[in-house]
Gaussian input, Z-matrix of N, CA and C with variables (Angstrom, degrees):
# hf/3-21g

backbone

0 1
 N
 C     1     B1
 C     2     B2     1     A1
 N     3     B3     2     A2     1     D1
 C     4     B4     3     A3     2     D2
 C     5     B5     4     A4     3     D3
 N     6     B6     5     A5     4     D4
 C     7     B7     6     A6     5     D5
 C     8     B8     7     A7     6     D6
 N     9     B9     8     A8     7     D7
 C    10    B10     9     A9     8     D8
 C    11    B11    10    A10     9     D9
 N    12    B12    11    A11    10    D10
 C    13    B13    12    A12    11    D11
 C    14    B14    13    A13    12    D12
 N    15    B15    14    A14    13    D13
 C    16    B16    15    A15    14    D14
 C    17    B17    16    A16    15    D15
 N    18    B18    17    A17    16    D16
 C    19    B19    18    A18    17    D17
 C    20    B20    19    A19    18    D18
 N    21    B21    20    A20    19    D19
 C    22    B22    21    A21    20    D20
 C    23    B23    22    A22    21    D21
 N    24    B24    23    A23    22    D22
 C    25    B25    24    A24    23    D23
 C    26    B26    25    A25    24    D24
 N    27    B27    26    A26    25    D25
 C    28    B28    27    A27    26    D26
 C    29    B29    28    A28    27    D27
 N    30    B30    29    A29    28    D28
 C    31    B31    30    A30    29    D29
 C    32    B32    31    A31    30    D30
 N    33    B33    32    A32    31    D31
 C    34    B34    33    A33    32    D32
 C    35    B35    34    A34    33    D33
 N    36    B36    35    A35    34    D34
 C    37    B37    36    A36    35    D35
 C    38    B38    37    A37    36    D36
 N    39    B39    38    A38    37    D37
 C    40    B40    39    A39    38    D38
 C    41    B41    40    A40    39    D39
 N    42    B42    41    A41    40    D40
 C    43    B43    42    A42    41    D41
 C    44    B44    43    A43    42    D42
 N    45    B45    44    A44    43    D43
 C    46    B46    45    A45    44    D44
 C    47    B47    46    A46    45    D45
 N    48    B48    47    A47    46    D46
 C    49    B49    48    A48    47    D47
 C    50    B50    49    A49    48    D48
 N    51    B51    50    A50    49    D49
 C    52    B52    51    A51    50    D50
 C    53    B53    52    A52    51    D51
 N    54    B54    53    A53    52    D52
 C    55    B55    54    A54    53    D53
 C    56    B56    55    A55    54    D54
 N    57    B57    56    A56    55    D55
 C    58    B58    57    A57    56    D56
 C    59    B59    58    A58    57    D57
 N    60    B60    59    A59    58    D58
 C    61    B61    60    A60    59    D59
 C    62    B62    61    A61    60    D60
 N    63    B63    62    A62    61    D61
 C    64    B64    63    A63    62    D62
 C    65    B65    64    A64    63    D63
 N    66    B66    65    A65    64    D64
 C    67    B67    66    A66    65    D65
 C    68    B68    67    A67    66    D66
 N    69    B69    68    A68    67    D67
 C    70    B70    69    A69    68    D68
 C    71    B71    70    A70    69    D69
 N    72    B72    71    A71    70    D70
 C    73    B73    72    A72    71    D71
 C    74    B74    73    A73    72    D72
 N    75    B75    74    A74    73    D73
 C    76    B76    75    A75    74    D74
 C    77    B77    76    A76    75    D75
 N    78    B78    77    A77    76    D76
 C    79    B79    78    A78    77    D77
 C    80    B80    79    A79    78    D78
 N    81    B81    80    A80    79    D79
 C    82    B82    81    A81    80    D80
 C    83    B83    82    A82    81    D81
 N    84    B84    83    A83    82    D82
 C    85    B85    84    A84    83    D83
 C    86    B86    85    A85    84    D84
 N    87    B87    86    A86    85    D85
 C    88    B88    87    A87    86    D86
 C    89    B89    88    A88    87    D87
 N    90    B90    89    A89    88    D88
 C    91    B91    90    A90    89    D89
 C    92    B92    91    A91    90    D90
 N    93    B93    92    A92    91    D91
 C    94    B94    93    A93    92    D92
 C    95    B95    94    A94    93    D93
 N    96    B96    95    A95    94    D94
 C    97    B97    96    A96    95    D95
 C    98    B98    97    A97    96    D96
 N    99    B99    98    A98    97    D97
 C   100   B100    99    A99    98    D98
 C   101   B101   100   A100    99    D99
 N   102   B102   101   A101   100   D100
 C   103   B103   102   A102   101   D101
 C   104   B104   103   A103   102   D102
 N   105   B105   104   A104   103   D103
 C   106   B106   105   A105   104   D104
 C   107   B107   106   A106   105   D105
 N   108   B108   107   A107   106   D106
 C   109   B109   108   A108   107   D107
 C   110   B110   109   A109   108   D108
 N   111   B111   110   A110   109   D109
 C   112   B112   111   A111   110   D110
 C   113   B113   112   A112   111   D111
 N   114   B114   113   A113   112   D112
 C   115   B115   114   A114   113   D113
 C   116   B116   115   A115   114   D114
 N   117   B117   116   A116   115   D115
 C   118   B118   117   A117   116   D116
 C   119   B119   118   A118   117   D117
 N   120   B120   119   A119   118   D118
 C   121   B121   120   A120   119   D119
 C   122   B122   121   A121   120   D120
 N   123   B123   122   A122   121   D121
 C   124   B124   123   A123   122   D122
 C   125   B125   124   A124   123   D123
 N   126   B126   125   A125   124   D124
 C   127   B127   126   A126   125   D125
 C   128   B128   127   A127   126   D126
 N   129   B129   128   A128   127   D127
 C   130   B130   129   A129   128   D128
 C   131   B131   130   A130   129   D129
 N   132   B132   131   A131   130   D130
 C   133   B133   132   A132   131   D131
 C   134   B134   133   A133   132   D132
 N   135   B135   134   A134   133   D133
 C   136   B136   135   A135   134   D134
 C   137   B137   136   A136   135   D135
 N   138   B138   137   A137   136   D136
 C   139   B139   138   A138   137   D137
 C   140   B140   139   A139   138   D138
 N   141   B141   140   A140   139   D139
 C   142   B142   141   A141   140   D140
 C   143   B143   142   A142   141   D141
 N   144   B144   143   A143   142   D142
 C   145   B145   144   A144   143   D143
 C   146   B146   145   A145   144   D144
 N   147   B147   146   A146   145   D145
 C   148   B148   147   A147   146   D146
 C   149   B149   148   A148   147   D147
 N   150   B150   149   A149   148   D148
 C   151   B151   150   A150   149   D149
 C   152   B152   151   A151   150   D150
 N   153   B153   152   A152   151   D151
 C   154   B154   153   A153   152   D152
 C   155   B155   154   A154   153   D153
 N   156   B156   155   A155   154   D154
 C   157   B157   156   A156   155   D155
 C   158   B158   157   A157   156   D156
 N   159   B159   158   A158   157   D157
 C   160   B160   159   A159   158   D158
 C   161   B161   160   A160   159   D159
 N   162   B162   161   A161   160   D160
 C   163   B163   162   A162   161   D161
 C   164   B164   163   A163   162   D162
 N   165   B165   164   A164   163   D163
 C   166   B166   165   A165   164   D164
 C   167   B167   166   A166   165   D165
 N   168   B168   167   A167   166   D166
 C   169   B169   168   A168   167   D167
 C   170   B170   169   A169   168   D168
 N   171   B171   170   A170   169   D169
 C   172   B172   171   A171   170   D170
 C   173   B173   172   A172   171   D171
 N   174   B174   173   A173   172   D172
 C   175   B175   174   A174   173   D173
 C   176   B176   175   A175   174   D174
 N   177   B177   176   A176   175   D175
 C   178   B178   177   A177   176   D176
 C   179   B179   178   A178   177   D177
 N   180   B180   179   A179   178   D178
 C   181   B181   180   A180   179   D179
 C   182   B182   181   A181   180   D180
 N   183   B183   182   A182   181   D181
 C   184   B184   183   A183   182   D182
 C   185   B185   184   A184   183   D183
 N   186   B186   185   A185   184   D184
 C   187   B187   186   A186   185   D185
 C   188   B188   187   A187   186   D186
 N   189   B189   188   A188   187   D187
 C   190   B190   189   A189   188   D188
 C   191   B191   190   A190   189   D189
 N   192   B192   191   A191   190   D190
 C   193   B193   192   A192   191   D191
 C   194   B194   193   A193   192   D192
 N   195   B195   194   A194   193   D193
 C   196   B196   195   A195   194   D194
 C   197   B197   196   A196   195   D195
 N   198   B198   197   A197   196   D196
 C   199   B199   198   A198   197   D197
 C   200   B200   199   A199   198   D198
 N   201   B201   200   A200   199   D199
 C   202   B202   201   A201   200   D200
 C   203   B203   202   A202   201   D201
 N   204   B204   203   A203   202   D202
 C   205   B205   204   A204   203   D203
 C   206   B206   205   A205   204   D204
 N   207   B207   206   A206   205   D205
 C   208   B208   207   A207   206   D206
 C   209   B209   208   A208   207   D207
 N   210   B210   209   A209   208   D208
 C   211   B211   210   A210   209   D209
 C   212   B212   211   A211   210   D210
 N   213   B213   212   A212   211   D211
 C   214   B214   213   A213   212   D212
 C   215   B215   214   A214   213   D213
 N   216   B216   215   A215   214   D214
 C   217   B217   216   A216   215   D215
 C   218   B218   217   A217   216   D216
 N   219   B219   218   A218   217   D217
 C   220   B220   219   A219   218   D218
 C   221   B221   220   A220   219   D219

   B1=1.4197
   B2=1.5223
   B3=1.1032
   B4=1.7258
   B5=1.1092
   B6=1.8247
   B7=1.5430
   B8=1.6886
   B9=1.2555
   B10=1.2610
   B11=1.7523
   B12=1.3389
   B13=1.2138
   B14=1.6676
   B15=1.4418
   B16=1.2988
   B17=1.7895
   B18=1.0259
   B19=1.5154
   B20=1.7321
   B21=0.7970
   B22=1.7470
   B23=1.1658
   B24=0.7038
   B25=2.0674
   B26=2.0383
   B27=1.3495
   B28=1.6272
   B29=1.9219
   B30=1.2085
   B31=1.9466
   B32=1.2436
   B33=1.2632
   B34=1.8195
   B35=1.6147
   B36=1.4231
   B37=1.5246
   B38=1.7471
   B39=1.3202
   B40=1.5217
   B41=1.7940
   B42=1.5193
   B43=1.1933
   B44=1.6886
   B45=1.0868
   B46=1.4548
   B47=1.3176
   B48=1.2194
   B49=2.0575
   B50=2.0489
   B51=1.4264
   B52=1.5346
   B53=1.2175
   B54=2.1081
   B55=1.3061
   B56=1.5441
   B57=1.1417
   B58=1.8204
   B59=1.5291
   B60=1.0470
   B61=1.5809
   B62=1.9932
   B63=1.2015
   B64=1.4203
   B65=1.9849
   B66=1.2707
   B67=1.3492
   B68=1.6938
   B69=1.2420
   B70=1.6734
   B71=1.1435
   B72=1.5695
   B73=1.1819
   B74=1.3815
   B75=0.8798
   B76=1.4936
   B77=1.8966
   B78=0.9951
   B79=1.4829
   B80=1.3888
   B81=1.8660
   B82=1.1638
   B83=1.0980
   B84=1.7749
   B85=1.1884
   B86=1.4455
   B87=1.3500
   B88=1.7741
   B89=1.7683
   B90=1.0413
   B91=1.5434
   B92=1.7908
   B93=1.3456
   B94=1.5360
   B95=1.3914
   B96=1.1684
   B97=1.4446
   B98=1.9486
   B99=1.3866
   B100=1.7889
   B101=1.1443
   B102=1.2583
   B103=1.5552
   B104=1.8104
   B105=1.1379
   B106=1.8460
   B107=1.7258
   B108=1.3551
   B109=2.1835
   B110=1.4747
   B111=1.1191
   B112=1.5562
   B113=1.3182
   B114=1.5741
   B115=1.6853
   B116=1.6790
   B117=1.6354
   B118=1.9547
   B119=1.4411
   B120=1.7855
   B121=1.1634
   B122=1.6428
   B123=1.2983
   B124=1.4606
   B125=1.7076
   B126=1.2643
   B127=1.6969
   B128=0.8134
   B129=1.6936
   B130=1.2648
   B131=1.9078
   B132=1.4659
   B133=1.6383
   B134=1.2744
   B135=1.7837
   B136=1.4971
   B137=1.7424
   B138=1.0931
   B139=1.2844
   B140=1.9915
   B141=1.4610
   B142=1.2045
   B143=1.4855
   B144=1.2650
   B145=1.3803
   B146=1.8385
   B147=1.4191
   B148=2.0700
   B149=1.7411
   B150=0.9675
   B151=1.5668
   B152=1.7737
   B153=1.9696
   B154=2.0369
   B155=1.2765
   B156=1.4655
   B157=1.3018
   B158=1.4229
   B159=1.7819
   B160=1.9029
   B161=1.3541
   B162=1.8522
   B163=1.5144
   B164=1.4902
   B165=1.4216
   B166=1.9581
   B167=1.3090
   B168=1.2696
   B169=1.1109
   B170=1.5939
   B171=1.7203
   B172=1.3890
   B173=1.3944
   B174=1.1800
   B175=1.5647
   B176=1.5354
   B177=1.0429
   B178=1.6016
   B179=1.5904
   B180=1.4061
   B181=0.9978
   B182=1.5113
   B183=1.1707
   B184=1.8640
   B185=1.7446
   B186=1.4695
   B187=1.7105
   B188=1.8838
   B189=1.1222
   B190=1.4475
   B191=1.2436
   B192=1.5273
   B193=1.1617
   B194=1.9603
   B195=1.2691
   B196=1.2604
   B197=1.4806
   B198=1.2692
   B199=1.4155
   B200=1.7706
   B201=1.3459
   B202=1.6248
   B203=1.8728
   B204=1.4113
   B205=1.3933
   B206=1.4312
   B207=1.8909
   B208=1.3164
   B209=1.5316
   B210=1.4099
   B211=1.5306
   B212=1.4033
   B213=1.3514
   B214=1.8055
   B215=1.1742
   B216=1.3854
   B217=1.9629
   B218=1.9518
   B219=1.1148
   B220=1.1286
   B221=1.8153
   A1=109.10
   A2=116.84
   A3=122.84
   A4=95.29
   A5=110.37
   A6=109.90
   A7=109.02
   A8=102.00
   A9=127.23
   A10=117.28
   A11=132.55
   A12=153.59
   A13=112.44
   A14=111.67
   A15=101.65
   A16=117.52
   A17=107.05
   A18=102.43
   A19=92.80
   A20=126.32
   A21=115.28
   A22=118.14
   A23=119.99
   A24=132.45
   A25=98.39
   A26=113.13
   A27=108.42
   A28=89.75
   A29=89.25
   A30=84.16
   A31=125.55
   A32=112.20
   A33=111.83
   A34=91.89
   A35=131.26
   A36=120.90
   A37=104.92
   A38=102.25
   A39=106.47
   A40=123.42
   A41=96.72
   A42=113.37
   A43=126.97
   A44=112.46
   A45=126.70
   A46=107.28
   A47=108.65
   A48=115.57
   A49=111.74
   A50=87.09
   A51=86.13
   A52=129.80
   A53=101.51
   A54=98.57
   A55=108.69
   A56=123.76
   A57=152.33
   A58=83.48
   A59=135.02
   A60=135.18
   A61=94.82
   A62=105.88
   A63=99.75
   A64=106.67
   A65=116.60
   A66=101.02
   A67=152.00
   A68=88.42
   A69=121.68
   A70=123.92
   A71=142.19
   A72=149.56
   A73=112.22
   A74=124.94
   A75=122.89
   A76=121.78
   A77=111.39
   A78=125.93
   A79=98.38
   A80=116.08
   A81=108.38
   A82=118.94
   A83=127.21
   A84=137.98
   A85=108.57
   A86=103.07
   A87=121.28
   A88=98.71
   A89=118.89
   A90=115.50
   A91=122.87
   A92=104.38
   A93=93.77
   A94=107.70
   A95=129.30
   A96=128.93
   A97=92.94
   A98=106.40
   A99=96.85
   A100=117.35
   A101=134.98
   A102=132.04
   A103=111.10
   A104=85.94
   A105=102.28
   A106=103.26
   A107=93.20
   A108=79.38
   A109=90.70
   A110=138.24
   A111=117.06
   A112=123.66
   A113=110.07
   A114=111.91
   A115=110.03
   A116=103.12
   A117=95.93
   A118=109.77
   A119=115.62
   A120=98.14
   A121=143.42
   A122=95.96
   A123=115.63
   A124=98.95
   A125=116.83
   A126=122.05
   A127=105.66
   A128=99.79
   A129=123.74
   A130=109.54
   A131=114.25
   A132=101.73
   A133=117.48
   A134=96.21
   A135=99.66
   A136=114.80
   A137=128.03
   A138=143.76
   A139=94.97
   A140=100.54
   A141=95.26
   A142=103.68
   A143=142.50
   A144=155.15
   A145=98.17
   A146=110.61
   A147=112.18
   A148=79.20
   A149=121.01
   A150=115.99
   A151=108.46
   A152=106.48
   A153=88.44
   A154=88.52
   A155=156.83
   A156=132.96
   A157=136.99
   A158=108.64
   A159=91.37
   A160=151.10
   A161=94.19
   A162=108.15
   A163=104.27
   A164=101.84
   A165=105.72
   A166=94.75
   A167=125.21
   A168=117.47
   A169=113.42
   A170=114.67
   A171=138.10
   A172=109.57
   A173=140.48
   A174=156.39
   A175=129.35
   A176=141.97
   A177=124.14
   A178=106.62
   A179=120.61
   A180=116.08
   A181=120.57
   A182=120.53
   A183=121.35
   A184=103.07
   A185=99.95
   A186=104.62
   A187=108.77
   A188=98.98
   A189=111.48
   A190=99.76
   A191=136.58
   A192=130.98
   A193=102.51
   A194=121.82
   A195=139.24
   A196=105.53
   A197=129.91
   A198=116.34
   A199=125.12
   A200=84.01
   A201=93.95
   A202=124.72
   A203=104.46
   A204=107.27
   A205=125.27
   A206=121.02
   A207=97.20
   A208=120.00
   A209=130.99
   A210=117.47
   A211=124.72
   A212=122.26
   A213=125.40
   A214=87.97
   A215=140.24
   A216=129.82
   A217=78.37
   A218=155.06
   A219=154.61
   A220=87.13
   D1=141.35
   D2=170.80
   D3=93.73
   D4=176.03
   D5=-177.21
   D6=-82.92
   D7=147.76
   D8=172.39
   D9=-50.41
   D10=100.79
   D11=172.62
   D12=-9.94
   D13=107.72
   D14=-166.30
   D15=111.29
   D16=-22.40
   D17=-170.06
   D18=-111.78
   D19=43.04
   D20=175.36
   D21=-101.15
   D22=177.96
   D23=-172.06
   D24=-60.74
   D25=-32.79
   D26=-159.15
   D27=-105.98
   D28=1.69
   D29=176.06
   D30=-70.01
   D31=-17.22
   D32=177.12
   D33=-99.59
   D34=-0.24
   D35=-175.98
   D36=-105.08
   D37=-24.46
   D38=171.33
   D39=3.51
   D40=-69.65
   D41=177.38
   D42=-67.86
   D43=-21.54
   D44=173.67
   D45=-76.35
   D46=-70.99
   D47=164.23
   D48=-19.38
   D49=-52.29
   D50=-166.56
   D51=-86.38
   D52=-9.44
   D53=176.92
   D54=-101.21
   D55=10.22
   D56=158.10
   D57=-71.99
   D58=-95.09
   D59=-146.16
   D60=-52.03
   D61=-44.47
   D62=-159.02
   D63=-79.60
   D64=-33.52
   D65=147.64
   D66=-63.24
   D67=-32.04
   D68=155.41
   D69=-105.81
   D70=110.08
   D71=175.04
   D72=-92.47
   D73=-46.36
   D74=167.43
   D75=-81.58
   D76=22.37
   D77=173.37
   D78=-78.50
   D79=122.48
   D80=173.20
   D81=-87.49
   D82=-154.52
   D83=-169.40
   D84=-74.41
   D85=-39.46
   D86=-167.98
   D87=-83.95
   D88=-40.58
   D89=164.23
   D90=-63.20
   D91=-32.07
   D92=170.92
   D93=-83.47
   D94=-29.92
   D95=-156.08
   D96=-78.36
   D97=-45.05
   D98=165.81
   D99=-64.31
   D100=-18.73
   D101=177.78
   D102=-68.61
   D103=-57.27
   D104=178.62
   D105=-53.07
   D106=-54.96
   D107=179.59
   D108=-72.32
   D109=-93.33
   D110=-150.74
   D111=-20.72
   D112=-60.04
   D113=-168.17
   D114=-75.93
   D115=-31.49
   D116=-172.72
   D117=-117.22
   D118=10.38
   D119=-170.89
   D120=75.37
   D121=-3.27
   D122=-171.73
   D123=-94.52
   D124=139.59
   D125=152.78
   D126=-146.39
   D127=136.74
   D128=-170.73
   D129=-151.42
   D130=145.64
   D131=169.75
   D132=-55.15
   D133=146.39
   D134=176.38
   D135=-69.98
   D136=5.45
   D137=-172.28
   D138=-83.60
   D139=-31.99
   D140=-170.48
   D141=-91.80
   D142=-44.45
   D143=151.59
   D144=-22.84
   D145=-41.00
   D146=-166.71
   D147=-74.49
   D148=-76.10
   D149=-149.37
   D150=-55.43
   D151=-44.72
   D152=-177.89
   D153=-65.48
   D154=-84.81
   D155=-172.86
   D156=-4.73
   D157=-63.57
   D158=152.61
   D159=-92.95
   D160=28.83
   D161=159.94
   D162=-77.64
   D163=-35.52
   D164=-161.49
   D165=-55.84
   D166=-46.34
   D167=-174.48
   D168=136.37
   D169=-7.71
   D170=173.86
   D171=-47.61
   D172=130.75
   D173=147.08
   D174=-52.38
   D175=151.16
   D176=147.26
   D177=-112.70
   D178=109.29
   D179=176.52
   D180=-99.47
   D181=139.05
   D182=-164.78
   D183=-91.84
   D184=118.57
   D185=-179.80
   D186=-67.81
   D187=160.33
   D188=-167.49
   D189=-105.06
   D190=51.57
   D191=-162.40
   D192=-97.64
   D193=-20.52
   D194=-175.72
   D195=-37.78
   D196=152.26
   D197=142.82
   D198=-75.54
   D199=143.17
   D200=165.73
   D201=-41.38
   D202=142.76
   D203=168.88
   D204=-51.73
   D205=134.35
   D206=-179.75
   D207=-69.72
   D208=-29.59
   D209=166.93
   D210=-49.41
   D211=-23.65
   D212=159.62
   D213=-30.91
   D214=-82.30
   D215=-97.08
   D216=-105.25
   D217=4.29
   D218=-132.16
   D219=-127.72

């Protein structure tokens, strides 16, 4: 059911997406999705930009910027 993997609206942009992500790593969802309409004219949800992203093979990894637990320092 649904379209077949590969044929979607961001499938001929694939490559643009990824070479945006791979110069910019911290570029969010809402920053690529304005990049893609400005430069190709395309809009689309950033929901759709998250998923061809974790076909590519892209991650979301969560920074450890938090402080430590207070029972750690004990």
């Amino acid at each position: 059911m649904g379209r077949p993997l590969g044929t979607g609206k961001l499938a001929a942009h694939a490559g643009f997406l990824q070479e945006l992500v791979t110069q910019d790593p911290d570029m969010t969802l809402f920053e690529l999705r304005d990049a893609l309409a400005d430069a190709e004219g395309v809009t689309v949800h950033h929901s759709a930009i998250a998923r061809l992203l974790k076909r590519l093979g892209f991650t979301h990894k969560k920074s450890r910027w938090w402080p430590p637990n207070a029972d750690a320092r004990r």
